[in-house]
N, C-alpha and C positions, 0 to 999 in steps of 0.2 A: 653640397647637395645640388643635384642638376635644376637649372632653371623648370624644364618640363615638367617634370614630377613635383617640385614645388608649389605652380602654380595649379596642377590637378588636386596637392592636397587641401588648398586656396578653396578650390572651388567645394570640393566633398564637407570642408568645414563650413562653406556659407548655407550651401543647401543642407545640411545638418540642423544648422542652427535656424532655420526656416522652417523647418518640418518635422521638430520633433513633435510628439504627440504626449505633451507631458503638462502639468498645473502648472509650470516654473522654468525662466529660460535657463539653458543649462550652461550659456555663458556668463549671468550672473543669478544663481542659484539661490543668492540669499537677496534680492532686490522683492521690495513689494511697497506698495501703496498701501499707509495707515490712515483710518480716521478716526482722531480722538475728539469727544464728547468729551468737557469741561463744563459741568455744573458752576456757575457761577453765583448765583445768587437763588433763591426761593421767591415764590410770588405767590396771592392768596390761594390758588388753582396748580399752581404747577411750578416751572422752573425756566428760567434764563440758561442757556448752553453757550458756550462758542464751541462749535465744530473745527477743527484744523487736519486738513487732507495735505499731511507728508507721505513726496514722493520718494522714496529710498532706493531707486533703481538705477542704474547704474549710467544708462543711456537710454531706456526708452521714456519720452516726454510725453505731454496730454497736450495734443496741439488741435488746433481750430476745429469745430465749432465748441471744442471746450469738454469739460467734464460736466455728468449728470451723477449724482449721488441718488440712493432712492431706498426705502426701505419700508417694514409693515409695525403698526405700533402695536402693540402689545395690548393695550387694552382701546380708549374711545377719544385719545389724547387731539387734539390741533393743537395747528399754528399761529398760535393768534397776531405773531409776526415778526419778521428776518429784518437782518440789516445786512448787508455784503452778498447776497444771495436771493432768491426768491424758488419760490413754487413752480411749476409750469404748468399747474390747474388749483383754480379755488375749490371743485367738487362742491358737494350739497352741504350747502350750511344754513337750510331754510329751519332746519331749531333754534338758531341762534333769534331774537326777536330787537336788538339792540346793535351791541357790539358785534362785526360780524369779524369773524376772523380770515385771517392769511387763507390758511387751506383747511379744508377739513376734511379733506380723503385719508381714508386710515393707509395707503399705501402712497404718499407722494411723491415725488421727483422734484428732487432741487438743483438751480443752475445757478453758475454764477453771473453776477453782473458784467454788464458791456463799461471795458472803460467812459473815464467822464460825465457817470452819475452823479449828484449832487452829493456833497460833503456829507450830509446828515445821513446819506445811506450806505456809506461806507465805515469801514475796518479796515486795520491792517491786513494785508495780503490778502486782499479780495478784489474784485474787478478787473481783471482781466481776460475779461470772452473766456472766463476756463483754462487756460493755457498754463500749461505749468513744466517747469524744466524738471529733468531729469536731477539727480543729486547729485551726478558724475560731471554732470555737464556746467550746472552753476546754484551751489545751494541756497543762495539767498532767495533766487524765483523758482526752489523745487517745493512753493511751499501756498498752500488756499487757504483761504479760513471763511467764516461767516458767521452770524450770532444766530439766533433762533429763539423763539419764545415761545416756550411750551405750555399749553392749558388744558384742562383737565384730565394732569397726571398726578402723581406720589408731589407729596412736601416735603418729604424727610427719604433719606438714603435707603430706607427701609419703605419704604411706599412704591418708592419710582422703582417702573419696568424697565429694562433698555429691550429699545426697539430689536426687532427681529427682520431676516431675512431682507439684510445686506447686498445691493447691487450697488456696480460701478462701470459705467461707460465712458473710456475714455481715448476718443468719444465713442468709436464704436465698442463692439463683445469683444471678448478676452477675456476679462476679470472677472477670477472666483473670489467672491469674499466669504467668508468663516463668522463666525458668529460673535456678537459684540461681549466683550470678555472685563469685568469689572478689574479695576487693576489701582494702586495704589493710587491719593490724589495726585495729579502733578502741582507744582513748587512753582513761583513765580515770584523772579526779584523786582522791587520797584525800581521806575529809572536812574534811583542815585544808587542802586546796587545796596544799600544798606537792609533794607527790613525782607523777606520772606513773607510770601502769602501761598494759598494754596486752593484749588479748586475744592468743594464742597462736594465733589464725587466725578469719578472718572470712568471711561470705561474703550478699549481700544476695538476698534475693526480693522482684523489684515487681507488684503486682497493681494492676490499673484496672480499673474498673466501665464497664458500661454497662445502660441500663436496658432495652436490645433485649432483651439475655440474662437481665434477670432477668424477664419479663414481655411477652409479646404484646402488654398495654394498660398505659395508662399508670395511678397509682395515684392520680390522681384528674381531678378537670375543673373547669370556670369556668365560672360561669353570671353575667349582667348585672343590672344594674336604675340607673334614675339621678332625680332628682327631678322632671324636666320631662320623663317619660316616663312612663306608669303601666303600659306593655308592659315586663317581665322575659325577658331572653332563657335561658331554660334552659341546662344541662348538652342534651350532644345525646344521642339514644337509646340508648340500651346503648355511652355513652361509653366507658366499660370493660368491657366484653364482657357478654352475657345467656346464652351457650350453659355449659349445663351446672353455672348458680350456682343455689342454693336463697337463698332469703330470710325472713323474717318481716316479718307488717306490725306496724307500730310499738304495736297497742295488742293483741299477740299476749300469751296468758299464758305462753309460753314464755320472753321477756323475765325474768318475772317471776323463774324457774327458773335462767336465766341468770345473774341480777344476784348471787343467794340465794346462788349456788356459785361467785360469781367468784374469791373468795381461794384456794377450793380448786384449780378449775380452774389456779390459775397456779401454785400447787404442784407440781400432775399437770405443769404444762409446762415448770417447774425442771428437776424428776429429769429427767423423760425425753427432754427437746429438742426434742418433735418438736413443730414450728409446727401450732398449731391451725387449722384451716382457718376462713376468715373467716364470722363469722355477721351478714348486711349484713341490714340494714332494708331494703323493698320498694320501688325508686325508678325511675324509668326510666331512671337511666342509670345504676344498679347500680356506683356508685364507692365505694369505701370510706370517702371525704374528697371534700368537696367544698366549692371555694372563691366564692366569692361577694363579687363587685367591683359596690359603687356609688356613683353620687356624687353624694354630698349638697348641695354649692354648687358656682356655678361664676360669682366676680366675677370681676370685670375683670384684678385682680394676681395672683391664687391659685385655685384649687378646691381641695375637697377629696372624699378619698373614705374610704369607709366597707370594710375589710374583714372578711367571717364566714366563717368557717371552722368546718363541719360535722360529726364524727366518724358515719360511717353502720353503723360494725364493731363490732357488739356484742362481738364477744372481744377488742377490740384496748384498750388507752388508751395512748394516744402522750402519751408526756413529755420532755421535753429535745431537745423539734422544732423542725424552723426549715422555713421558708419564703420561697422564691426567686422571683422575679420580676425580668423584663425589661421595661423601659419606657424610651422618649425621654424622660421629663421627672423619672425618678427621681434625676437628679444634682441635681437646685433643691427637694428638700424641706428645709421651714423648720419643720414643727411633728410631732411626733406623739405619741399617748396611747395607753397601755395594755402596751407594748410594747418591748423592744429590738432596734433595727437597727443596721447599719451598712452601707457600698457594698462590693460585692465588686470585687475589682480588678479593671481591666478588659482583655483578653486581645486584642490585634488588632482585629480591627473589631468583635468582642464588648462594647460598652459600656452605660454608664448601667444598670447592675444593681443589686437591691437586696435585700438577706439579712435578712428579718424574723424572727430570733431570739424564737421564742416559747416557753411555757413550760409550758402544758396546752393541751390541744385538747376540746374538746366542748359545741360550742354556744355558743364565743368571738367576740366583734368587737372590732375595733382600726381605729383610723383616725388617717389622715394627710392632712396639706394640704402641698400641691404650689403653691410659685411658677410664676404661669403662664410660658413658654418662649415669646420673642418672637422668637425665631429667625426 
């Protein structure tokens, strides 16, 4: 297959998979975000939970400022209080005359804790800023938890409501979640693996993404170049949209101002959560990231190609990224540097994909050589 048409069909599958308009990526179809509710124990009022938000997606993670979970209770239930997680408002709890509790907004938002909290407020898999890997990527940290302590709700399985009208930010829109669905208890071995216990009622929420809903534009673009060409095909014009973005040009002194306060600024965006709005270098096609496919040789048994990958968002630095790509001839690579991949399965007629697990972004190249495809 000729190198030119390969890498156009490179490109049609990246912007594809950027812009479909669908509840679910159609690179990994069956990936989604679960939250199981484990009843743990009964209390005079209500119930002890541990919450566990398993990621199951393939390659997309929940990075910085973290995930927000949030939902409406069902009858007049609080918080009376979390361990691995907290509220991001107490709301009116001036009925309370005593005990006051966690939260008592019938619709809350919970986050997770910032690593390095004290011991007595933590759980397994909790505490860190929100962050949670992908399943593909590394399952041990594709995985949140937190406890919760519910009061005046059900005592018995037959009492308690599950909560309704499931959100998930992570961290920003994307996530539809579905409705919390009762499902058998889950099973749990003690540490020496001998006895079985089980939760006292279970109940799962599935969330799937899609990148319609997080974004009008896609979150980045692909631009060409090859050796026996000296024409580079750009990114196209306002690839991700020009209406209403400010920018800096790159030899701006406000860079400078930026760079100076970056540790602080990500301080300010611990505490507070709230996503900084991007501050992009001045390009024309105004993408935060931009990828950049060329190829270097192209014998008779093999070519290969060259990939750069560009960070354009001076408030962002992306770590623990990967990058996806669809190609006819990505099942016959024989060599690559700098880099770890592997093929993502492949879904129906969805095939020959390939998941370049990388590990900083800013001004990176990586390259692969590709057995030619005698098909």
């Amino acid at each position: 297959m000729e190198p030119r048409r390969s890498v156009l069909l490179l490109a049609l599958a990246v912007a594809a998979a950027l812009s479909v308009a669908v509840a679910y990526d159609p690179l990994d179809p069956n990936g989604n975000i679960t939250i199981k509710w484990d009843i743990m124990s009964w209390t005079p009022d209500g119930y002890v939970a541990v919450v566990t938000i398993n990621n199951f997606q393939t390659y997309r993670q929940i990075t910085a400022p973290g995930w927000t979970v949030g939902w409406t209770w069902a009858k007049r239930e609080v918080i009376w209080s979390m361990v691995g997680a907290q509220a991001t408002e107490q709301g009116d709890c001036s009925r309370f005359k005593a005990n006051i509790p966690h939260c008592c907004k019938r619709t809350p938002a919970v986050v997770d804790l910032l690593p390095g909290v004290p011991y007595n407020q933590q759980i397994a898999n909790c505490c860190r800023g929100g962050v949670v890997s992908a399943y593909g990527q590394d399952p041990a940290t594709a995985v949140a938890a937190f406890q919760v302590s519910v009061g005046q709700a059900g005592t018995t399985n037959r009492t308690v409501k599950v909560p309704k009208n499931f959100t998930l930010l992570g961290p920003g829109p994307g996530y539809t979640c579905g409705p919390g669905k009762v499902v058998p208890s889950t099973v749990f071995l003690t540490p020496d693996r001998r006895r079985k216990t089980q939760a006292l009622m279970t109940w799962n929420v599935t969330c799937t993404y899609s990148q319609h809903l997080a974004s009008k534009y896609p979150s980045c673009c692909v631009s060409f170049s090859s050796f026996y060409n000296d024409t580079i095909v750009p990114c196209a014009k306002c690839a991700c949209g020009c209406e209403h973005k400010t920018c800096v040009q790159g030899d701006s002194k406000r860079l400078a101002v930026t760079g100076k306060h970056a540790h602080t600024a990500a301080a300010v965006r611990g505490q507070h959560r709230d996503k900084e709005a991007p501050l992009l270098q001045c390009t024309t096609h105004m993408c935060p990231v931009r990828v950049h496919w060329h190829v270097k040789l192209n014998y008779k048994e093999y070519w290969r190609a060259k990939i750069a990958i560009t960070n354009f968002n001076y408030h962002m630095n992306y770590t623990q990224w990967t990058l996806v790509a669809q190609h006819p001839n990505l099942d016959n690579i024989t060599e690559v540097f700098s880099f770890g991949y592997k093929p993502v399965v492949s879904y129906g007629s969805i095939s020959n994909s390939l998941s370049l697990s990388l590990l900083s972004l800013r001004d990176r190249s990586y390259h692969a050589t590709l057995q030619r495809d005698h098909a």
